[in-house]
Each structure stands twice: as C-alpha cells, then as structure tokens.
N, C-alpha and C positions, 0 to 999 in steps of 0.2 A: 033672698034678701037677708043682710046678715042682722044682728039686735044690738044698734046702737046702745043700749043703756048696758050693756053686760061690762061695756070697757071705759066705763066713767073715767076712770083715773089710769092715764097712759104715763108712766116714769122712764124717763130715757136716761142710762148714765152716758156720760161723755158729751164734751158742747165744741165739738168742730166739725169736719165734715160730715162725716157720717151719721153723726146725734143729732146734728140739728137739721138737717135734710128727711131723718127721721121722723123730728117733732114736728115739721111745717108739713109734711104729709100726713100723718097723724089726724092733723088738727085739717085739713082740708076733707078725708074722709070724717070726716065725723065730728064737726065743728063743735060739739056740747061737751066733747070729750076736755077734761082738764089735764094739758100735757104741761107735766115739769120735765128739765133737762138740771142734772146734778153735773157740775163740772169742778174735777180737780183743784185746778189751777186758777190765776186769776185773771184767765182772757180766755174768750172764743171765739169762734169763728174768722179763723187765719188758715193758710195754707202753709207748712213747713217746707215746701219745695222754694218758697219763697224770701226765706229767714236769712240765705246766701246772703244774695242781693242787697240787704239791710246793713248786715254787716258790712259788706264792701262799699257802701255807700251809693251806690245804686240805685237805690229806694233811699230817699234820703227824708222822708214822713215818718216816723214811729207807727202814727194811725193809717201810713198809706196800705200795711202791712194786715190790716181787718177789712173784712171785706160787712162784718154788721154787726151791731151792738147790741147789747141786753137790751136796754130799751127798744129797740127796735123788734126784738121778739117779742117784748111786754105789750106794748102798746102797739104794734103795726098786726102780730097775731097773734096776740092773745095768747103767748107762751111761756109761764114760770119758767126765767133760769136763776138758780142757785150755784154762785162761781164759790170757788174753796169750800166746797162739800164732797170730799173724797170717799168715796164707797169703799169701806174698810171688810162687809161682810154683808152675807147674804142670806136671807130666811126663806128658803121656798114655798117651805108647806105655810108659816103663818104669813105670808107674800110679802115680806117687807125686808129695806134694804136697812144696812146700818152704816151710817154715816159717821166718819170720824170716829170713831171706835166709840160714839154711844147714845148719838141721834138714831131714833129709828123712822122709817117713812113708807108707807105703805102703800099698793100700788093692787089695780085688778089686772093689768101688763105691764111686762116690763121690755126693756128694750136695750140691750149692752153694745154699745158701742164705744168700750174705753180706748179703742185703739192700741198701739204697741208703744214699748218702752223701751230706752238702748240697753242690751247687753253688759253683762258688768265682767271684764275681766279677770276679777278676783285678784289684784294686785296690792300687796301691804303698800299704802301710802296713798293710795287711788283717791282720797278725800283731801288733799293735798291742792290748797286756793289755786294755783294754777294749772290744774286738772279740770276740763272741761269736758262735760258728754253734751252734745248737741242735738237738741229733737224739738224742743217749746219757746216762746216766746220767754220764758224766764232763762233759760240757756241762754240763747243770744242777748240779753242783756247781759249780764255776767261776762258774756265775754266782747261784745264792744266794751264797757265799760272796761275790762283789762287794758282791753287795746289803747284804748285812749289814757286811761290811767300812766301805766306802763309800759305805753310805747317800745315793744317788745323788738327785737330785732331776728329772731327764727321762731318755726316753731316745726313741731312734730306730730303729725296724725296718725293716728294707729286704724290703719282700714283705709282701702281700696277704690272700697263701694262707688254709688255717685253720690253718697253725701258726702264723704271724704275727698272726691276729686271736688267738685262745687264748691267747699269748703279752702282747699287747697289754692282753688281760682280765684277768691275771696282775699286770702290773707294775701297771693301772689299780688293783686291790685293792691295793698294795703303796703306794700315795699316790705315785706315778710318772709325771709328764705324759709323754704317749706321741703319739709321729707317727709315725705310717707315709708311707713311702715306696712306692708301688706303679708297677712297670712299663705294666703295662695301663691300660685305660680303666675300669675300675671292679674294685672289689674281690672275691674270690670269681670269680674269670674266666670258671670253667667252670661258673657260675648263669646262669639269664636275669636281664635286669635288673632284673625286676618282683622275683624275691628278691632279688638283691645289693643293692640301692637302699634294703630292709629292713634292713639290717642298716648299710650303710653311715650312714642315719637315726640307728639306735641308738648309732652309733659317737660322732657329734655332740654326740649331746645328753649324752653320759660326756665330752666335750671333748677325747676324742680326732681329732687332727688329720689329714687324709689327703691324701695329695697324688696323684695320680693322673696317667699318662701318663709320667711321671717317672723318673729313673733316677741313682745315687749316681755319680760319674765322681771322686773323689776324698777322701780325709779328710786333712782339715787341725790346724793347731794342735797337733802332737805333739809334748808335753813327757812325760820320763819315760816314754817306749816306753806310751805313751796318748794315742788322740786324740781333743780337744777342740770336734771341728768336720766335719758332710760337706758338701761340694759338691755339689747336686741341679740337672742339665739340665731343663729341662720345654718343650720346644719350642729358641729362639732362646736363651733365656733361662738363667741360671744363678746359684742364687742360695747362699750360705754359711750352715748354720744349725747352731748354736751344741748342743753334747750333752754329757751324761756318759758315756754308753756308747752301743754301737751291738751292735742284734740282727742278724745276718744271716741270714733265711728266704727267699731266692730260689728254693726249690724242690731236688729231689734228682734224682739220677742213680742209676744201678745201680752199685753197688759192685764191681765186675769187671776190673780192672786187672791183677789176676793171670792173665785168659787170655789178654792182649792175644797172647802168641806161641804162644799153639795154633790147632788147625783146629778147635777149636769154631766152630759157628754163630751168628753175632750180627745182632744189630739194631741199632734208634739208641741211641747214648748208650753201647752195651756193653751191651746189655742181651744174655738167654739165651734165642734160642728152642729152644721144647720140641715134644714134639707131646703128644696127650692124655692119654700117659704117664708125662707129663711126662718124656720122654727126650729127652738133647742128640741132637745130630748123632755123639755116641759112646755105642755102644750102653751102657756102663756107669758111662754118668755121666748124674746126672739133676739137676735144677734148679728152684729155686721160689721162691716170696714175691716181695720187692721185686726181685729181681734179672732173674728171669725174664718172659717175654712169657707172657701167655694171651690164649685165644678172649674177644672182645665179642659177646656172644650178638647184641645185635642185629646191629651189619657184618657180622658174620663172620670176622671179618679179629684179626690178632694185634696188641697192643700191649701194653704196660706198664700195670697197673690197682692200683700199689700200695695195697693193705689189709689190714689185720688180718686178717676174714674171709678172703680171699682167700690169707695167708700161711697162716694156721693149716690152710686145705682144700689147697692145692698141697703143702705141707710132708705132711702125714699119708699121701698120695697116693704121694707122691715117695721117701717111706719105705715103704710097704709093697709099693712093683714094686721095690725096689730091693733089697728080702728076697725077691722071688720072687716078687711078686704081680703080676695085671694089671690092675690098679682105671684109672678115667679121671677125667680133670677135663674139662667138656663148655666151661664159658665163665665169664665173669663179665656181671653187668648193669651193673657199674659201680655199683654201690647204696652210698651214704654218707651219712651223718650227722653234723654237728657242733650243738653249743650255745654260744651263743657272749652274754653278759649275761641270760642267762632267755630266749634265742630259739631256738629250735630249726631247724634248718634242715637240708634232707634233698631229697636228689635218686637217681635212677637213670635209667638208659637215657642216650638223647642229647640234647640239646639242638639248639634248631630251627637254629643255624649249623651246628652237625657234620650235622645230617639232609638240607637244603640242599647242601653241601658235596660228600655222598653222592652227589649224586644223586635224592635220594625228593622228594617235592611235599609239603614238611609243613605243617599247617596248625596254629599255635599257640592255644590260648586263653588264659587267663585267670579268677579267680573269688577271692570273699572270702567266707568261710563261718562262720559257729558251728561252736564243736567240740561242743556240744553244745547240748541246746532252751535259751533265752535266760530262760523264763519262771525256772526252779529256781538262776538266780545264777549268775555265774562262768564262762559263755560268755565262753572266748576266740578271737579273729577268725585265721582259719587263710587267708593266702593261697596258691592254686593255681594251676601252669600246667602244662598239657599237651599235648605236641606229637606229632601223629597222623599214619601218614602219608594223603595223598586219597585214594590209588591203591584200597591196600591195607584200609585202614579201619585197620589194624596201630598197637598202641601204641606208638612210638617212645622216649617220656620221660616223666619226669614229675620234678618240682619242687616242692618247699613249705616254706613257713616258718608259725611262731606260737608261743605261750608253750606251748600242750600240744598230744597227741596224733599229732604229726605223723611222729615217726619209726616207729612201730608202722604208721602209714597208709603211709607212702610203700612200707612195708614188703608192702602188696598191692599196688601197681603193679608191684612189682621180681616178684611173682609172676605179674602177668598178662603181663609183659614179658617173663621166661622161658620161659612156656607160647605164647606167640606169638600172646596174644589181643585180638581186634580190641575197638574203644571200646564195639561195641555190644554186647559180654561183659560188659564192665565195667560199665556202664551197667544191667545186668541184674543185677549180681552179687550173691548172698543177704549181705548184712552185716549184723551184729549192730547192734541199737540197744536203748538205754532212755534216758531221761530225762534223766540224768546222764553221759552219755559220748559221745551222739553224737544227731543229727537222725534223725528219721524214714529220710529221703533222706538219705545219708552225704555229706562232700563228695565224696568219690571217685567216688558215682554224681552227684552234681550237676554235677560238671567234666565227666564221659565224657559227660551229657547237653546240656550246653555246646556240646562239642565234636562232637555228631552234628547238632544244629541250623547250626555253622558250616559243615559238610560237605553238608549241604541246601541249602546258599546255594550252594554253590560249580558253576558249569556247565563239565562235561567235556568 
C-alpha cells in the first residue's frame, strides 16, 4: 500500500493531452492530493491533429476545437490549472519549478508533459508576419486570421510530413495554390514508397506542386516585415519562387529547454528518458507524451514516438505512479494514421529500411486488394505492404493506404505486432467477413499469405 500524504502537491507542466490525462489520474488515485497543471499558452485541452479542419472551415466552432475547459478541471475535479505560466527553469534538489523567469512553485512531484515544439530552420527573416509554424491553437489563429485578412492566393510549405500534407489539403479547400517543399526524397518519409507514391499521385492530380530533395536556404522579397519570395536548393541548383505566405512543418522536437541545467536524463533533441514508470532519472519526477522517450515494442530500444494515443496512455500512467501507483507503460508499435483528400493511410511497426538497418533479414511484399466482394458495388482498392522478418517468421510492419477500411485493418497488424506474432498467425487469423465489408480471405490474410510464399522462395 503506497502513502498518500508523501505526495500532497502533485505539479504537472503541460495542459493537453498528456498533462491533463495526467492530472485527472492523479487526482483519481489519490483524491487529497492538490494537482496543479501549469500551461504555456492560453488554451487546453484541444487536440492539434484537429487545428487542419478549423482552418479549412471544417470545424466551423472556434470552441468546437476543445474538448474541456479550466473550469471544468476546477470545479468538475478539483484541478488548479494556471494557462500562461510558462516553465522557464527547473530546481531539482530544492523541488521547485520557475515560472516565467521568476515565479517559483513548489511541488513533492513533478510531472512533464510540455510536449514538443516545431523545429526552427534557422533562416534570416524566418520572423517575417507571413511566416507561419504550425503546432497550437495560437498558430492557427494567426493564420486564419491571414487568410481571411489577406485573402492570399498561393502559398508554400516547407515539410512533407502529415502535418504539411493536412495542412496543404486545408489551404487546397480554401482556393490556395499550394507547394510543398520537401527535404527527403519522397513524401511521407517514414512510408514505403509503394504508399507514399499514393498519395504523392493524389497530390498532382489537386495541382498541388511538390518538389522533393529540396530545401528552403532563404526568403526573399521582404517588404513590410513580409516575405514575397523562398530560395529553394535542390541539388547544384537553386531556384526563386514567388508566395504569399510560407507554412513551416519541418518536423518537431521535444519541448525541454527548461532542464537543459539539470541532471535529468536525456536523449536526442532533449528529449526525457523514463523507464516503464515512466520515471526520470529522479525519482520524483516523471515524464510523458511528446517530450518523453518510450519502448518500440519491436527494437526494443527507446525513442521518441510522438502520438495522441501514446500521450494520452503515458500521461494517465505517469499520473497515477506519481499519486502512489505502480502501473507501466510496456512500449509503443508506432501504429498511425492520417487521411489525407478521401485516402487513408496507416502504418505500424517498421519499415523494411529501419528492419534492414536493425540488423533482421526482412523480406517485403506488396498487394492490391478489394475492401470488400466487388460483385455488391463500391469495392474500394486497398494497397498493402508488409515487411517480415526471414529468420523469425516475426511481423515486422505493416503499411496501407485506400479510400476505406484501412485504418481499423492496420489496426490488426499493430495487434499481431504487439503479441509478437509470426505471418503465419496472421495468415490463419479468424476475421470477420460479409459481403459488404470485406472478402472471404481478408486482405490482411491475403498479404500474410503473399508473404509466406515469398519466404518459401527464399534459400537459407
């Protein structure tokens, strides 16, 4: 039984998902406990996957965009939140955080969940009124508000990713010729190509422009603290193209600048490792969501797997050993999904370069399948790829894209991936069918049987 009164004062920084899933578990083990949540900015509890949509008009509520209010943590449980209290520094040994470079607030646990922050390209001019980075509710105001101000007629994103493409789909509803600029050699980096290639197709035929290999090294043309104009390398080459505003989605980092001078434990970027306790390297302080490191069920090994899912399960976790519990978090599979113009697209586990990379002998396939029987109308073509490893027979990955069904499916691979079970589980697996939702043979057992006949080919 653990002792309620050692952790009177539980402090959580960060108030979205993973702070405040935090503080409501917190306060459920150990209701005497006083949980404050300190939040940057001045909104919580919103999902940024959803900020798209806002923009594009979509969501056409401001508030439809919050899913709970301060009040509602005050008075529904009993949970101090303080919005625009930004943790500027950190005091280990005397326990207390420093706020805004001179509030200090003391705490018997602490709980970080500040999340991550976008990447800064380091470009003279980058502060330039129509330079936008996209990550918070005060971003997306900023730039509706552009939009509608300034009724913009192109614009330019730098990054691939899917906040860049979702973003892209956004401005493309908004009558906005859109180019991407992508560092990589194809878009979606962390797809194989057989999906990326999908969607980059889709991107085209909306006349959205992408330039690939490529990378912004300067913006031009700035009149009126706005610039007119980026400079894109792409090899030898470098050429000037002409914008109204410029998106910047180069990807995010860990938001962790406040423990740069403690003996917290870190990793790349500043990120937090934990262990399945999610506990730092000090025993009463614990860590989660984008900020922290977890288990890749498949390596084994720790990295940074920012997602909802994964903030909302670390945060919950991270709250209630921090009230006296011993709950664990085992790993993630890396399991995501986005929609990106009516296509769905959805991966988990690894892809056959990280498998390779590893070490393992992976063998990839490939497959184009009905979502469901062809005769009853409206079979849509669902591509799949799945990379095994030889040795093991072990599911490694799995990838897909189509107009339906695809994120609910990928959603068994991410199960046979964390049960650690081999293609020819899969291959065997009891799945639901009728007429209307799926084939006899699913695709998931049609790829795993793909994929047992390539491994038959193969001589040990």
């Amino acid at each position: 039984m653990y002792r309620q009164d050692l952790y009177k004062n539980i402090l959580v920084i960060g108030g979205n998902v993973s702070g405040l899933a935090a503080a409501s578990q917190a306060k459920r083990v150990n209701p005497q406990a006083q949980v404050t949540v300190l939040e940057s900015g001045k909104y919580i509890s919103y999902g940024s996957c959803g900020l798209p949509y806002y923009i594009s008009g979509q969501i056409k509520e401001f508030n439809d965009i919050f899913t709970y209010s301060v009040d509602f943590f005050q008075k529904k449980r009993d949970i101090k939140v303080l919005t625009e209290h930004r943790v500027t520094g950190l005091d280990t040994s005397g326990r207390q955080v420093i706020v805004n470079r001179e509030k200090k607030i003391g705490y018997d646990r602490l709980i970080i969940c500040s999340g991550s922050t976008p990447r800064s390209l380091n470009i003279a001019g980058q502060g330039s009124e129509n330079i936008f980075n996209f990550w918070n509710v005060s971003d997306t105001i900023r730039i509706k508000d552009y939009i509608s101000k300034e009724k913009p007629k192109n614009a330019i994103i730098a990054g691939g990713g899917s906040i860049g493409l979702l973003m892209a789909e956004a401005f493309h509803n908004l009558g906005i010729k859109v180019t991407i600029i992508e560092l990589a050699g194809k878009i979606l980096s962390d797809y194989e190509p057989e999906i990326s290639t999908i969607i980059y197709k889709v991107l085209a035929l909306k006349g959205i422009d992408v330039t690939l290999s490529a990378m912004i090294t300067s913006f031009g043309k700035i009149r009126q603290n706005a610039a007119g104009s980026v400079t894109v390398a792409k090899g030898p080459q470098a050429i000037e193209l002409d914008t109204d505003f410029i998106l910047l989605s180069a990807g995010v980092k860990p938001n962790t600048p406040f423990i740069e001078n403690t003996s917290i434990d870190t990793g790349p970027l500043g990120s937090i490792k934990v262990n399945k306790n999610l506990q730092t390297s000090h025993i009463n302080i614990f860590a989660a969501g984008d900020c922290a490191m977890i288990k890749n069920l498949v390596t084994g090994k720790d990295e940074l797997i920012p997602t909802a899912n994964n903030a909302a399960k670390t945060g919950r976790i991270a709250g209630a050993n921090a009230a006296g519990s011993s709950s664990t978090f085992e790993g993630s599979a890396k399991t995501k999904t986005d929609v990106f113009f009516g296509i769905e697209v959805a991966k988990t586990g690894i892809n056959t370069q990280e498998a390779q990379a590893l070490g393992y002998d992976p063998v990839k396939v490939t497959g184009n399948y009905p979502s469901h029987i062809e005769p009853v109308g409206g079979a849509e073509n669902i591509t799949v790829s799945l990379t095994v490893d030889a040795k093991s027979r072990r599911v490694l990955g799995a990838q897909m894209a189509g107009k339906e069904s695809v994120s609910k499916r990928i959603d068994v691979f991410a199960a046979g991936i964390t049960s650690e079970m081999s293609v020819d589980d899969l291959y065997m697996l009891d799945l639901s069918y009728a007429p209307l939702v799926s084939t006899v043979w699913d695709p998931i057992n049609k790829i795993s049987g793909k994929a047992i006949l390539e491994l038959s080919k193969r001589k040990f």
